[in-house]
LOKOLPA-316286 format. One record per residue: residue in three letters; x, y, z of N, C-alpha, C in turn. Coordinates in steps of 0.001 Angstrom, whole numbers, padded with zeros to 6 digits, always signed. Each point is the difference from the previous one (the first is absolute). Layout:
% residues N
ALAXYZXYZXYZ...
This chain:
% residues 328
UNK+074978+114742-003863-000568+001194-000638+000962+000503-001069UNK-000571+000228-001318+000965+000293-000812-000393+001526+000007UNK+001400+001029-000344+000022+001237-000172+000288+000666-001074UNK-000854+000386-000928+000589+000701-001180+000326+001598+000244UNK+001108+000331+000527+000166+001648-000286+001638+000537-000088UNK+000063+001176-000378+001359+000315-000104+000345+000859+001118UNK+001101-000398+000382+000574+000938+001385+000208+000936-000278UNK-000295+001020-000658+000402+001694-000438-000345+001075+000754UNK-000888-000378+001106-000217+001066+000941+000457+000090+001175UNK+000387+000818+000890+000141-000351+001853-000382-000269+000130UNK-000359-000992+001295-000825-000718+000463-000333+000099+001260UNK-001148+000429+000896-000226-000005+001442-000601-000781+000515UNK+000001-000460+001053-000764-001055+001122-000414+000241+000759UNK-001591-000378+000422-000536+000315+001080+001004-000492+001569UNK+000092+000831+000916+000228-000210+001008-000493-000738+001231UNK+000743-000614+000070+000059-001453+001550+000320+000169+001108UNK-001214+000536+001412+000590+000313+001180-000002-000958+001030UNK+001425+000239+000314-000131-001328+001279+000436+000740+001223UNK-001026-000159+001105-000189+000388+001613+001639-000273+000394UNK+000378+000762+001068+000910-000474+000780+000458+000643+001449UNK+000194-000416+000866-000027+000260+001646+000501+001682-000354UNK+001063+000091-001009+000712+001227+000438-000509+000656-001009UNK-000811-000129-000952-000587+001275-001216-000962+001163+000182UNK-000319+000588-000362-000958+000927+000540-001018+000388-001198UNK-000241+001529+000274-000868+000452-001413+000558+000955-000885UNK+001846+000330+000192+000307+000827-001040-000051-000053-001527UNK-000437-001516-000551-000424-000192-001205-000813+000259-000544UNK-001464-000021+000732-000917+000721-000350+000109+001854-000236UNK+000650+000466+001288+000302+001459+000212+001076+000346-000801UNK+000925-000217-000217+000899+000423-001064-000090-000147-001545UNK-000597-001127-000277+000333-000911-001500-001690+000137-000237UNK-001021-000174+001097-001333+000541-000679-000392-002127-000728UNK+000602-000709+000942+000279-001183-000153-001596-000815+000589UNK-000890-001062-000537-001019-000067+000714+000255-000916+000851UNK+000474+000554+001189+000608-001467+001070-001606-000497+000511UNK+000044-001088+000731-000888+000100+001054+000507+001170+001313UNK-001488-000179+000045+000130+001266+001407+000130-000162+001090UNK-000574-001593+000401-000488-000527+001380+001379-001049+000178UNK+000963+000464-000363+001479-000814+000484+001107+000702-000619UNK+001069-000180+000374+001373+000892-000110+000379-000939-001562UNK+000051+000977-000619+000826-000578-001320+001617-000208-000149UNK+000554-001083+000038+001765+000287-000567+000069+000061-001212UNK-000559-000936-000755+000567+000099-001585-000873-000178-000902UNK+000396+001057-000996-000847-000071-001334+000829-001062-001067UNK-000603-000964-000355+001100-000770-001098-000361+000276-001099UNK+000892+000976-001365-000583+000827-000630+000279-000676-001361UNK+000868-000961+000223+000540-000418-000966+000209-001722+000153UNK-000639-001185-000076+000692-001188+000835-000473-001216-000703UNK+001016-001332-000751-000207-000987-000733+000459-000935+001525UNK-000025+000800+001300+000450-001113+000924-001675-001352+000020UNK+000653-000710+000386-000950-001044+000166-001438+000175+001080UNK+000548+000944+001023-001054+000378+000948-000674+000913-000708UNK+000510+000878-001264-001346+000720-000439+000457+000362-001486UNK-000731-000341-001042-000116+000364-001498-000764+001645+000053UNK+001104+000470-000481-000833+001470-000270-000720+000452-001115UNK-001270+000686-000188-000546-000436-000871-000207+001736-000496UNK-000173-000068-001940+000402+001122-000436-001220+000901+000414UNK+000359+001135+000169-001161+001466+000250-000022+000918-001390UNK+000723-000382-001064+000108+001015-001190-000727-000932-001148UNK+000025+000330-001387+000019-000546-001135-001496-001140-000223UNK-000188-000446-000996-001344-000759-000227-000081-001246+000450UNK+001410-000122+000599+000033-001944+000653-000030+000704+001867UNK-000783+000532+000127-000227+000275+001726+000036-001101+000164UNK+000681-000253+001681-000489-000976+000472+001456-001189-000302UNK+000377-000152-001183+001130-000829-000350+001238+000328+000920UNK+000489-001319+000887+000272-000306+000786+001628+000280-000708UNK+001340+000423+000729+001149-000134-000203+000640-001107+000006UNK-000578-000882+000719+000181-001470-000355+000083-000421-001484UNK-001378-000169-000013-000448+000368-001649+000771+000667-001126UNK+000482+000643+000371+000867+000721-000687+001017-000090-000711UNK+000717-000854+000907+001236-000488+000334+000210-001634-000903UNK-001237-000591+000170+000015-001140-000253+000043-000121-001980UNK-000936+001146-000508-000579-000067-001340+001172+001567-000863UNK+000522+000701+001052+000650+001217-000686+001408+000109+000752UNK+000308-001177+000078+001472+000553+001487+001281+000867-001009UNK+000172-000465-001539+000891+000813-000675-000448+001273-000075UNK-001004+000400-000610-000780+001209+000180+000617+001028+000730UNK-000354-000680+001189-000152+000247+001724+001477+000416+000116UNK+000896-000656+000354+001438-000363+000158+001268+000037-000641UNK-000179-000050-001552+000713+000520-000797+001137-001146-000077UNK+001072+000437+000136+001709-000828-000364-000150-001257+001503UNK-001020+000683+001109+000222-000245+001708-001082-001540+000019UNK-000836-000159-001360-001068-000495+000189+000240-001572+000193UNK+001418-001086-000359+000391-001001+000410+000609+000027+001479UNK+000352+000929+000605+000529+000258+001380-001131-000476+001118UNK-001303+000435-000702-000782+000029+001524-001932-000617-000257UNK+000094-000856+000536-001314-000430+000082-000886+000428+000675UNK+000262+000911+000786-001152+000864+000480+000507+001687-000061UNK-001030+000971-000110+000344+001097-000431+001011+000447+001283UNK+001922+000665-000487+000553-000029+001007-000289+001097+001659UNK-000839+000758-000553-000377+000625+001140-001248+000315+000374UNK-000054+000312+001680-001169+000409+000687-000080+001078+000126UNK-000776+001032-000253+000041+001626+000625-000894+000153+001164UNK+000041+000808+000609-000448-000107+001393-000170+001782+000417UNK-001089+000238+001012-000088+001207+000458-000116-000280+001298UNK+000923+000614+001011+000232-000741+001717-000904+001445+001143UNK-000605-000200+000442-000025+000941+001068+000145-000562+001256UNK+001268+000194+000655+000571-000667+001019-000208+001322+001472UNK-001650+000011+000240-000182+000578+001400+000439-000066+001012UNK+000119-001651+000103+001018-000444+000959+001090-001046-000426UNK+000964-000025+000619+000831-000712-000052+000060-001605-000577UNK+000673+000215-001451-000175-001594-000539+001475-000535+001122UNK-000700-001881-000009+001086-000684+000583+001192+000018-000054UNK+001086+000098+000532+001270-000234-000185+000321-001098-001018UNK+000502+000037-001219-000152-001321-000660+000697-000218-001104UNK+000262-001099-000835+001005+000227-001328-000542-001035-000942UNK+000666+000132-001192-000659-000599-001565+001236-000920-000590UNK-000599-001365-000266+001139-000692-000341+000408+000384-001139UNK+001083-000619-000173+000524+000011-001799-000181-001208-000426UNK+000850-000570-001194-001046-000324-000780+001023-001683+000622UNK+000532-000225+000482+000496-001082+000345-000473-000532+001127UNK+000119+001282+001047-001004-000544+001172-001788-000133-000298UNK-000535+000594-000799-001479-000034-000193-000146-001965-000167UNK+000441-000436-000867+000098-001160-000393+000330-000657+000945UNK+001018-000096+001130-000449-001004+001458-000798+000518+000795UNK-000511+000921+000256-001231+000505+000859-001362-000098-000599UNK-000056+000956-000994-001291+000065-000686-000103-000447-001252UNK+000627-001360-000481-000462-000252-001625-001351+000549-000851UNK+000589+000588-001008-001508-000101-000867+000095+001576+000011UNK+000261+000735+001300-000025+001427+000065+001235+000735-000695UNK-000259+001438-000546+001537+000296-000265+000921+000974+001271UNK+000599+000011-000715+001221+000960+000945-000151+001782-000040UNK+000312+000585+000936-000852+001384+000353+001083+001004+000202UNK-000149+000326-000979+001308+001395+000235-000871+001536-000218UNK+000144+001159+000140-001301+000884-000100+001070+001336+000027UNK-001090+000731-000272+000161+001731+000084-001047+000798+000660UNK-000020+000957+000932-000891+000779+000222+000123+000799-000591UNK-001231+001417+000053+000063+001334-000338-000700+000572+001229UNK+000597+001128+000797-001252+000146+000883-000153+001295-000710UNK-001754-000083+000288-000897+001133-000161-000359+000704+000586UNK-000302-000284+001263+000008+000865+001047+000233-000852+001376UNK+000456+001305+001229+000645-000959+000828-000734+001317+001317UNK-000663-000469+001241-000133+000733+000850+001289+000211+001061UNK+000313+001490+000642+001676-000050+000557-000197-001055+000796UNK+001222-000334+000198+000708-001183+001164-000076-001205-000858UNK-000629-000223-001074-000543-001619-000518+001255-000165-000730UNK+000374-001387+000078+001446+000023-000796-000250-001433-000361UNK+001377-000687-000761+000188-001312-000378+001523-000656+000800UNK-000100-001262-000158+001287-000683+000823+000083-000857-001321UNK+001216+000357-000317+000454-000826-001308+001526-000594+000488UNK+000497-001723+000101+001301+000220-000079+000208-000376+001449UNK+000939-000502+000442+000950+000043+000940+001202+000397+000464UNK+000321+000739+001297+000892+001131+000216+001020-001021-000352UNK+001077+000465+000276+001189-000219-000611+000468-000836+001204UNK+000483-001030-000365+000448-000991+001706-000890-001137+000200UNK-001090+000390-000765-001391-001029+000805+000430-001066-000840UNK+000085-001643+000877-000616-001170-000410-001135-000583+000314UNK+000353-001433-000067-001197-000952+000566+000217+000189+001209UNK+001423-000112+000649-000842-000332+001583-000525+001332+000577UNK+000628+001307-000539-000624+001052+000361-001636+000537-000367UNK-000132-000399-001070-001771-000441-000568-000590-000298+000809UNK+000653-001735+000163-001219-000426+000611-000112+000096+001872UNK+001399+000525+000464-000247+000194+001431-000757+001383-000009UNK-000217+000940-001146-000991+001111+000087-001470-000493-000062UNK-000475-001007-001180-001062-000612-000038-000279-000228+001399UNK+000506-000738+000391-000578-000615+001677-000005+001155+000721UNK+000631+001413-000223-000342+000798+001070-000993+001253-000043UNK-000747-000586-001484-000649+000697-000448+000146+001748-000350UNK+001486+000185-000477+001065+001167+000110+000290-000197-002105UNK-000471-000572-000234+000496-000242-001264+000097+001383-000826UNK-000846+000798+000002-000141+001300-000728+002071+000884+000195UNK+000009-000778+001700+001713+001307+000218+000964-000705-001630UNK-000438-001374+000015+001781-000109-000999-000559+000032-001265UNK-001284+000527-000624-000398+000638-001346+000318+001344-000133UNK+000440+000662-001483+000331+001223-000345-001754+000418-000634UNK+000260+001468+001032-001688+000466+000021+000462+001639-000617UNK-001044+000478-001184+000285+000899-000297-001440+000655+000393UNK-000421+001193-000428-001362+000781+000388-000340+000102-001510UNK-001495-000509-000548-000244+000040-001062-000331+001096-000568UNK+000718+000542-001231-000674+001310-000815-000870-000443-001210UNK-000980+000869-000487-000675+000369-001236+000941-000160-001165UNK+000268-000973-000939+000706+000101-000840+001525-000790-000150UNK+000046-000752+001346+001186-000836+000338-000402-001504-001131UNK+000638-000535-000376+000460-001324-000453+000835-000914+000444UNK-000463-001241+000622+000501-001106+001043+000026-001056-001035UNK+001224-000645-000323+000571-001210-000683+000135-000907+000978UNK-000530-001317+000133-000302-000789+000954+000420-001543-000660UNK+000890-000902-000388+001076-000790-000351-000875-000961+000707UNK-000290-001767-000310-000415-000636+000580+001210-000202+001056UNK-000489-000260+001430+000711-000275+000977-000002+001079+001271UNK-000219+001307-000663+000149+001076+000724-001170+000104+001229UNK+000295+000097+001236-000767-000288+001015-000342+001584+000016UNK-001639+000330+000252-000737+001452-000493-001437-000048+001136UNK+000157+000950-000259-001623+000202+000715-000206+001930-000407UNK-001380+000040+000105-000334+001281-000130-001490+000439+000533UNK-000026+001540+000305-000972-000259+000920-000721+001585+000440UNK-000781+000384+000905-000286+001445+000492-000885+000817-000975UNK-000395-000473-000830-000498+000549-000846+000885+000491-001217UNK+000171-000902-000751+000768-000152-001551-000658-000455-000988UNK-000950+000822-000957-000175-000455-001178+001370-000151-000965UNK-000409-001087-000874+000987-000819-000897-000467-000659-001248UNK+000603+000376-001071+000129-000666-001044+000979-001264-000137UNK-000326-000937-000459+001081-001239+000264-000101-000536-001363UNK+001073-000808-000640+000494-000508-001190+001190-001355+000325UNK-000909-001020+000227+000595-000909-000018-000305-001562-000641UNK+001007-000963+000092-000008-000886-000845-001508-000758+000575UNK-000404-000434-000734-001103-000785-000036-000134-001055+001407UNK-000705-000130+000894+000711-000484+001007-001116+000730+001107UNK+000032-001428+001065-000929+000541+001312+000999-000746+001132UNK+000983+000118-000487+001149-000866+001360+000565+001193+000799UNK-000643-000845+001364+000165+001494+001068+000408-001050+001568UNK+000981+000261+000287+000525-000636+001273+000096+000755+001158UNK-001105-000171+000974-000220+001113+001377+000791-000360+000953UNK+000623+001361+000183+001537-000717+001230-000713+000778+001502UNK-000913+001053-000181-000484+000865+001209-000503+000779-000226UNK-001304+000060+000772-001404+000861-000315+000075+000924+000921UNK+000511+000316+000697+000077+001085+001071-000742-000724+001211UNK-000165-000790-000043-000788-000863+001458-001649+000252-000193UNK-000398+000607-001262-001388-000111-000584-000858-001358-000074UNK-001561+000544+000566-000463-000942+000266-001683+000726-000561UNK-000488-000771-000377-001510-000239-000170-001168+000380+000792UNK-000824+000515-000713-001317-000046+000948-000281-001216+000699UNK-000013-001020+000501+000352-001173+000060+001332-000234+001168UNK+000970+000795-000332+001192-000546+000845+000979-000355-000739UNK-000203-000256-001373+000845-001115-000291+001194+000687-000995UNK+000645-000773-000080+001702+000901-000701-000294-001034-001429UNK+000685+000854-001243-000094-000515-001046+001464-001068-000094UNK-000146-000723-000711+001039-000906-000318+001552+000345-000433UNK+001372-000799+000933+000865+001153-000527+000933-001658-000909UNK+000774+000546-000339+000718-001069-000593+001656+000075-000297UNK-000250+000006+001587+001948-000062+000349+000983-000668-000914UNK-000412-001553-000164+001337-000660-000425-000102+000685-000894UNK-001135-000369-001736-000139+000289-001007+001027+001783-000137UNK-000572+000728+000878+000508+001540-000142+001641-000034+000569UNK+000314-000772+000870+001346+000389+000358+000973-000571-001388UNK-000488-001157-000333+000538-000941-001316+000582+000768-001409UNK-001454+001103-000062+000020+000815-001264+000536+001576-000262UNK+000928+000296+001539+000269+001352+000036+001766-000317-000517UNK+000048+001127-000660+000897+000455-000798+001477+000790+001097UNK+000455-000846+000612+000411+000874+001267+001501+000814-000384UNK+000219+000209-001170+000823+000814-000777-000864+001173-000081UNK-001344+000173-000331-000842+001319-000414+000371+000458+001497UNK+000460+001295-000049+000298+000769+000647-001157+001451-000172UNK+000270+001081+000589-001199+000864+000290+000032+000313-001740UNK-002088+000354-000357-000024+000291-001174-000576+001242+000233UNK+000314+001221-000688-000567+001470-000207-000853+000326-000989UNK-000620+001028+000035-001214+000270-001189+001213+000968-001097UNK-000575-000712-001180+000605+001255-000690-001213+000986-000592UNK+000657+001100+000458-000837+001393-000292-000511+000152-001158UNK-001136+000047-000486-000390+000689-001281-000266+001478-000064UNK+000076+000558-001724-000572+001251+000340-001678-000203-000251UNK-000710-001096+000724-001338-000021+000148-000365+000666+001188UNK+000989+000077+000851-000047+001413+000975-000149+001140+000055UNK+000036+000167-001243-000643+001478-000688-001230+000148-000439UNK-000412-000832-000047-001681-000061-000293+000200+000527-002067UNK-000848+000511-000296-000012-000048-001381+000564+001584-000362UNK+001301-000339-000055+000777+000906-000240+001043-000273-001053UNK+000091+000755-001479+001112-000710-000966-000625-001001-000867UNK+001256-000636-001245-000191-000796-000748+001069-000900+000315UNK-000058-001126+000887+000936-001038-000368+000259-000971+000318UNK+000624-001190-000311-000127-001430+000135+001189-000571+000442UNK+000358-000560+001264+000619-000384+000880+000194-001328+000198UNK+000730-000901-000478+000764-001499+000794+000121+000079+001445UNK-000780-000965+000604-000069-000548+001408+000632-001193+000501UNK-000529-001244-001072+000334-001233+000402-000027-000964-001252UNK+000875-000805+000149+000339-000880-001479+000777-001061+001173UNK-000906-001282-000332+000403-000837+000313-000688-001176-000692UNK-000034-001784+000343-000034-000760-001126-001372-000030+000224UNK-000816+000741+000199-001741-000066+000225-000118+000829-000768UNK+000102+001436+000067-000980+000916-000340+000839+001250+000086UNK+000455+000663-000984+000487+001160-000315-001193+001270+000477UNK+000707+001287+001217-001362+000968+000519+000454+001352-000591UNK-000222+000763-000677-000098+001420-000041-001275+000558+000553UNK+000198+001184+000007-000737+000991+000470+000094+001217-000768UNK-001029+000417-000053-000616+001466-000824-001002+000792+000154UNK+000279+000983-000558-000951+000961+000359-000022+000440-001782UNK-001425+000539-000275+000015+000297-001684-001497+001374+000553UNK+000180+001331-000667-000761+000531-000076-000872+000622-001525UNK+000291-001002-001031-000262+000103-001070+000363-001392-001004UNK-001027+000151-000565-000360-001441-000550+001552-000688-000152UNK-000182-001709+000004+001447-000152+000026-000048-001479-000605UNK+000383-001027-000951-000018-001593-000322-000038-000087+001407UNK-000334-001593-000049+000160-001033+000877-000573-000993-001141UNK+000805-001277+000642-000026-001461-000594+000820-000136-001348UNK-000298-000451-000857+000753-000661-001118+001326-000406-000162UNK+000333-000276+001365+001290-000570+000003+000073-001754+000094UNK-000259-000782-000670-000549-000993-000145+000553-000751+001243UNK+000261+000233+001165-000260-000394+001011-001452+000474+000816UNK+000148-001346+001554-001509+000813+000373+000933+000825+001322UNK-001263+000703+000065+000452+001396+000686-001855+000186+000952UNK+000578+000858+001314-001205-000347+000499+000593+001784+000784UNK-001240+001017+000069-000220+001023-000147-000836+000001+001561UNK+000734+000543+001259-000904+000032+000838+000073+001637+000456UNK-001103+000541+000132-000213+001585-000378-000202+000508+001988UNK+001430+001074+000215-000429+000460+001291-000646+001152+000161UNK-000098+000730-000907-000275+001220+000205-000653+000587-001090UNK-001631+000865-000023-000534+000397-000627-001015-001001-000935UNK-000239+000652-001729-000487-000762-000722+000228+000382-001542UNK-000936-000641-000713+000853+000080-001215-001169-000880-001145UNK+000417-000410-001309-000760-000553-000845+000053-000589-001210UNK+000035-001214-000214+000987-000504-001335-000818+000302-000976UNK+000710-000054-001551-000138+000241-001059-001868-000871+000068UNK-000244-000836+000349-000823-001372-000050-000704+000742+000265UNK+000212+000682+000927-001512+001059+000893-000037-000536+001789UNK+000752-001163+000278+000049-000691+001370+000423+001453+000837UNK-000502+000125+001451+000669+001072+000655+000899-001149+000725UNK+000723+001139+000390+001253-000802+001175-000235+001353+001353UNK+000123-001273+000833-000391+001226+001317+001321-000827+000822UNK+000099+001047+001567+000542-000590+000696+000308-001127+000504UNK+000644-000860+000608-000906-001168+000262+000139-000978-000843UNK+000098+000003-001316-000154-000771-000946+001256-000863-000346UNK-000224-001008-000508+001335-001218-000709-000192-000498-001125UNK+000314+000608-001377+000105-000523-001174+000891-001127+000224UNK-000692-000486-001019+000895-001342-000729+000468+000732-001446UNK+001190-000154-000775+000103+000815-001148+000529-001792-000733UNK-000788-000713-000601+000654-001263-000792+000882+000725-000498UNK+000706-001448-000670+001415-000055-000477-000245+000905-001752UNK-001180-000954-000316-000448+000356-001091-000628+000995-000581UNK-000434+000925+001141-000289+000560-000439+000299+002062-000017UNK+000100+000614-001544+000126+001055-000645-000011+001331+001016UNK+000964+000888-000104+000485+000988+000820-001344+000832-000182UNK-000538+000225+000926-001007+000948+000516+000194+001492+000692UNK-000924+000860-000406+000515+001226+000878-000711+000171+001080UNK-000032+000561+000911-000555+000267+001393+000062+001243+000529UNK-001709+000639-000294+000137+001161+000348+000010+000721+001615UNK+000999+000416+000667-000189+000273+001585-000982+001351-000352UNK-000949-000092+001253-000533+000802+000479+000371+001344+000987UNK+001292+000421-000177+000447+001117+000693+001423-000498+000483UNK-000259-001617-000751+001173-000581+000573+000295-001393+000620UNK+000865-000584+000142-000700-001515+000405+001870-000306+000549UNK-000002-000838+001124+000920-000052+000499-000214-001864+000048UNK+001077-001035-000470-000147-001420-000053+001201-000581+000494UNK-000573-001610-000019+001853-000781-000133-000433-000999-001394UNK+000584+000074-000919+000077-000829-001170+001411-001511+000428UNK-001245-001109+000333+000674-001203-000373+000439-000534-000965UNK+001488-000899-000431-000223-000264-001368+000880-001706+000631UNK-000584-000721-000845+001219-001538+000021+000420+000110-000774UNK+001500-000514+000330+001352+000042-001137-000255-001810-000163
């Protein structure tokens, strides 16, 4: 399919929900998201050139045009200085509602992906939580002391949660998650996620969860013990002032690492975004708002801002609280 157009606008994608044992319906109820109703939702894939799903555009006169697509006929456009680096667009965005408890589990890097899972990439990520019901927390990290044989004599005693560092999740926390880092999260935690392109997921323990049926999902010991990082020691959220809800003017450094540079902001009056001829990807937590184009931006939402394309203004609606991605 050939594509004639110029990347000068944001760009949005219809959303991709995939069922999962531990998701529920806060996507629909919070984000106003059209899950199905008749099964627990985990993830919205809002943004994804992964191979299990081409996301396909919701804005502009090429509806329907696939990010695949995209990629293949506009990747400079798209990508900017980054656009020889990466053959598939480098990240997935993701919206998590973790009702119950995701598996105990970890994400290779990019050395181990290649003897386990060729073909797949390597998974390093960020959360944002959005909202968190009390007691619901995350296990990021291993306490300080823990090895393998202490791992895995916890694995067998089905105790694994004691030698993870468990914090209680807040509204507005930010979780940097390093491939290797053994994580789980759970109790009811909505989540924004920003990670490398990538569906490599190694289950070390489900909580002894089982199926209508009986049956326990698949775990994958060797692969997961192989790919943990047993230097990552406990990881903490760093605080935003997105804990303030939409309060102020200002723009905050979170995370810079070789993926994906994260700020965070809050703007209560029109403000640029884009024209920094990198791409930059705009995922909006709070409120709404409206570009120069006329596109609204609501909660919920994940711009794509191409590389190529021209600094735009964005009008908030009383206010708009985000995290602006950018690749270096």
């Amino acid at each position: 399919m050939s594509i004639h157009l110029t990347l000068d606008q944001p760009l949005r994608f219809q959303p991709w929900f995939r069922p999962a044992v531990w998701g529920g319906h806060a996507l629909a109820r919070f984000l106003g998201k059209n899950t199905p109703q008749d099964q627990p939702c985990g993830e919205s894939w809002e943004v994804s050139d992964h191979l299990s799903h081409a996301s396909a555009l919701a804005t502009g006169t090429l509806f329907g045009t696939t990010l695949r697509q995209l990629m293949e006929s506009h990747r400079e456009e798209l990508l900017g200085p980054a656009a020889g680096r990466f053959d598939r667009f480098p990240w997935l965005i993701k919206l998590l509602d973790a009702e119950d408890w995701l598996s105990v589990q970890v994400h290779p890097n990019e050395e181990d992906v290649q003897r386990w899972l060729p073909g797949e990439g390597a998974k390093s990520e960020a959360w944002l939580v959005l909202d968190a019901k009390p007691g619901s927390g995350i296990y990021a990290g291993l306490k300080p002391g823990v090895g393998p044989s202490e791992f895995s004599a916890m694995l067998e005693q089905g105790t694994v949660g004691q030698c993870l560092h468990f914090f209680e999740a807040e509204p507005g926390d930010l979780l940097y998650l390093p491939a290797g880092t053994v994580h789980a999260v759970g109790g009811g935690v909505l989540l924004a996620e920003i990670q490398q392109t990538s569906d490599a997921t190694f289950r070390l323990f489900d909580w002894n969860r089982k199926d209508a049926d009986g049956r326990s999902r698949p775990l994958h010991i060797e692969q997961g013990l192989a790919c943990i990082d047993w230097h990552q020691g406990p990881r903490d959220p760093i605080p935003t002032r997105l804990r303030e809800g939409l309060a102020g003017e200002w723009r905050a450094p979170l995370v810079r690492c070789p993926y994906f540079e994260i700020d965070a902001l809050c703007r209560q009056t029109p403000f640029s975004i884009g024209g920094e001829s990198r791409l930059q990807s705009l995922i909006v937590t709070a409120s709404q708002g409206r570009f120069d184009n006329g596109d609204f931006v609501m909660a919920g939402d994940s711009w794509v801002l191409p590389a190529s394309m021209a600094p735009m203004m964005l009008h908030p609606a009383g206010g708009i609280c985000a995290l602006l991605c950018t690749l270096r």
